[in-house]
N, C-alpha and C positions, 0 to 999 in steps of 0.2 A: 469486440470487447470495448464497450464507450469509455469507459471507467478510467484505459489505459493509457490512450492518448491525452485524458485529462489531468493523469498525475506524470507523465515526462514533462508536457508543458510546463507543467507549474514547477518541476522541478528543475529544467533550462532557465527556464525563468530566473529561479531564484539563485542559481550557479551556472554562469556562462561559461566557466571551465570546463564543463559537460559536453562540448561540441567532439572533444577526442572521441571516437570510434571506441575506441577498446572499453574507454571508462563508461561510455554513452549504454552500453551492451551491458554492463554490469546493471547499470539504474534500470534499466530496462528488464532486467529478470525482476528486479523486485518491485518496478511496476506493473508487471505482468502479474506479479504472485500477490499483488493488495487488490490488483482489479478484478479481481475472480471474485474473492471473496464480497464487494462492494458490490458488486454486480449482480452476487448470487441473494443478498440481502435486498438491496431492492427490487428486484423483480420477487422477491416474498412479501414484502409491502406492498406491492401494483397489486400482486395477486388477491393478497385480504382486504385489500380498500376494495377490488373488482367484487367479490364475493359478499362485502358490508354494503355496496350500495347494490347489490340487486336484491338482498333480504332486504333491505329498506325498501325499493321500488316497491317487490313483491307484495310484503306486508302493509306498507301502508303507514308505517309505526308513526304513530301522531297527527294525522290527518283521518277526518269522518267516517270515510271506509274501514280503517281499524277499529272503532272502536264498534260503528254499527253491525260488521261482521260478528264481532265477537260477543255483541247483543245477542244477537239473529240465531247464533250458533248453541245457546243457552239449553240446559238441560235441566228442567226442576227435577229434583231428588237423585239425580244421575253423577256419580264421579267421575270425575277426570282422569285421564294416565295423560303420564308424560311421554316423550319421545327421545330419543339418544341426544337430542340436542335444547330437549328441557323446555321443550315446548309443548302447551297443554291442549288435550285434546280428548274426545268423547272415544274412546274406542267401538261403541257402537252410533250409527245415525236412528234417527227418526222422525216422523211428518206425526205422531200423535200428539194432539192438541193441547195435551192435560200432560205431558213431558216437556216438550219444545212450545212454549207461553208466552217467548217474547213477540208477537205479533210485527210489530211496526216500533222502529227505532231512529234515533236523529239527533246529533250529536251537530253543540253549538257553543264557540268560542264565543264569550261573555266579557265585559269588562272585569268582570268579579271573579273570574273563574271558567272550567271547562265543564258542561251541562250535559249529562247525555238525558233524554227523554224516552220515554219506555210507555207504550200500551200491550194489555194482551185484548183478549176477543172475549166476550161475554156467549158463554153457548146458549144460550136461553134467546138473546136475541140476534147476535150476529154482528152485533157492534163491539167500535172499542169501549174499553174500558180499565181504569183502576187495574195493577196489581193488588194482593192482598198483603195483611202487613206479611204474612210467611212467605208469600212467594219473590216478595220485595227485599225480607232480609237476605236468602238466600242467594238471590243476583245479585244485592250487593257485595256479600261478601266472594261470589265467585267473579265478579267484574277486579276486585280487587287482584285481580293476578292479570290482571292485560293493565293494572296503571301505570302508565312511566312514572318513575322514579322522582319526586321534587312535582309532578303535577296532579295533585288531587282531580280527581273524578267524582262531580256532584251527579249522581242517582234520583233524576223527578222520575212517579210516576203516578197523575194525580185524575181526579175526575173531570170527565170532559167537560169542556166551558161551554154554557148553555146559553144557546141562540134565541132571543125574540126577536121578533119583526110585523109590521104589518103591510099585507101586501096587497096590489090593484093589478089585477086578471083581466086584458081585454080579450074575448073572445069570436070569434064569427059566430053569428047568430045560427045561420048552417047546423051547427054542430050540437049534439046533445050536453048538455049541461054535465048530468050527474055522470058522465064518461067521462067529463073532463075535470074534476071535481076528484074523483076516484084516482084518473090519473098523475093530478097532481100531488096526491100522496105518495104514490109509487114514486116519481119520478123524486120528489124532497127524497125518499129513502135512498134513494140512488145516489144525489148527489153526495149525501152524507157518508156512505157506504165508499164513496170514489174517494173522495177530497184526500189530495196529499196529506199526509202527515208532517204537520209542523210545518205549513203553508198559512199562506195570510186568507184570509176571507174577504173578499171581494162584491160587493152588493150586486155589482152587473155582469160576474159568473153566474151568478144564479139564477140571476134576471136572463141572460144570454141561455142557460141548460136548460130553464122549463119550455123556452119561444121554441127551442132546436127541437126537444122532445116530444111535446106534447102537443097531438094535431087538434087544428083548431084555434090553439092559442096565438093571438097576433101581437100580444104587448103583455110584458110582466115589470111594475115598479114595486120597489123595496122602499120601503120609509119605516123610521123611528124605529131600528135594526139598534137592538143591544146586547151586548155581552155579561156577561154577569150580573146583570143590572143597569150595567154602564154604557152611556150608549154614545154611538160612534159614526160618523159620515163618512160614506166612502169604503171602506176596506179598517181592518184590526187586522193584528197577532192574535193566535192563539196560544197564552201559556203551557198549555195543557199537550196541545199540539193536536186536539183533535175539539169536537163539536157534537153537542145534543141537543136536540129541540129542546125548547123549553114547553111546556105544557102547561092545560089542552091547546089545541090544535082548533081553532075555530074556524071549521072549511066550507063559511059561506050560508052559516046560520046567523041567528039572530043572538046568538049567546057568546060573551065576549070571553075572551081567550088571551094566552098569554101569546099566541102567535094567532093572530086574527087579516084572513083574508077574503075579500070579495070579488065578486065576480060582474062584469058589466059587457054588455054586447057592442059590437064596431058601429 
């Protein structure tokens, strides 16, 4: 019993008369009968601090993983039930597309505020894109039950920021042109299709993915690389968090394009 040795001390302590045996015995039942009780309150406080910090652990509450979970976890037109402890949950799961719509999510502490970013998939082509204004009012109003208390949760979910550039292909003469021409479409799809969500764009990723990809190719340079318009050396932020070509595609014609690249042998 911790409790007990610390209220006799204190209580010799405070009356040295206490040394007699007989009286020592008396103080002693009734430090005995206050340590129980002290003893049995705080190990009820170890025990819910113990049980508050592993739902915290568990959950995540206020760091990225909670909130992107509960992105991820989304169900357009679907209700929630609660659980015995009033926590909200789908009673059924699902992988259908046109249900479960939050595609890719990513949650970002701002000077201004807490940001979370939302794309779903466009089924027509397989990219991200837009929520619609319904499927946006919806998530927001059901993100509204994972917000803590005092921290607003700002809801982007906006159209992809559209990529120009113009780019120089060295290739081995070796190698058939219009294979590599073809490939270098697929492989731009690819990259687009991969790129992290809500990652920076980097002009010598792209330059580094087509040389790794596509045989033949011995050199890829990026110049005059814009965003919105705006154009940038080096690497951007994507607001948006994700990326669209800008269009057409000028892949080595004589006709210029909002994304125009050619092609020259080693």
């Amino acid at each position: 019993m911790s409790s007990f040795n610390t209220i006799m001390s204190n209580i010799q302590a405070a009356m040295s008369e206490l040394s007699n045996t007989s009286v020592s015995a008396l103080f002693a039942k009734f430090a005995e009968a206050c340590g129980q009780v002290i003893d049995t309150v705080l190990a009820e406080i170890s025990n819910t601090q113990t049980i508050i910090t592993n739902i915290i652990t568990t959950q995540n509450y206020g760091k990225s993983n909670y909130y992107i979970n509960a992105a991820l976890a989304f169900q357009y037109g679907k209700d929630l039930s609660t659980d015995a402890n009033g926590n909200y949950y789908y009673p059924t799961t699902t992988t259908d597309p046109t249900i479960k719509i939050i595609t890719q999510a990513a949650f970002v502490n701002t000077n201004t505020g807490l940001v979370l970013k939302v794309a779903t998939t466009d089924p027509s082509t397989g990219l991200l894109t837009a929520l619609s204004g319904s499927q946006l009012s919806a998530f927001q109003t059901y993100m509204q039950l994972f917000e803590i208390p005092g921290l607003p949760l700002l809801i982007v979910s906006n159209t992809g920021n559209t990529l120009a550039f113009n780019m120089t292909i060295t290739y081995n003469a070796a190698y058939n042109l219009q294979n590599i021409q073809s490939l270098i479409l697929t492989w731009l799809n690819n990259f687009q299709s991969s790129f992290t969500f809500n990652g920076t764009f980097y002009n010598y990723q792209l330059e580094s993915y087509l040389v790794q990809n596509v045989p033949g190719v011995v050199d890829v340079y990026l110049f005059s690389t814009t965003i919105d318009g705006v154009g940038f050396a080096g690497n951007t932020i994507l607001d948006s968090g994700y990326f669209n070509y800008a269009s057409p595609i000028n892949n080595g014609s004589s006709t210029p394009g909002n994304i125009n690249i050619t092609y020259q042998t080693q």
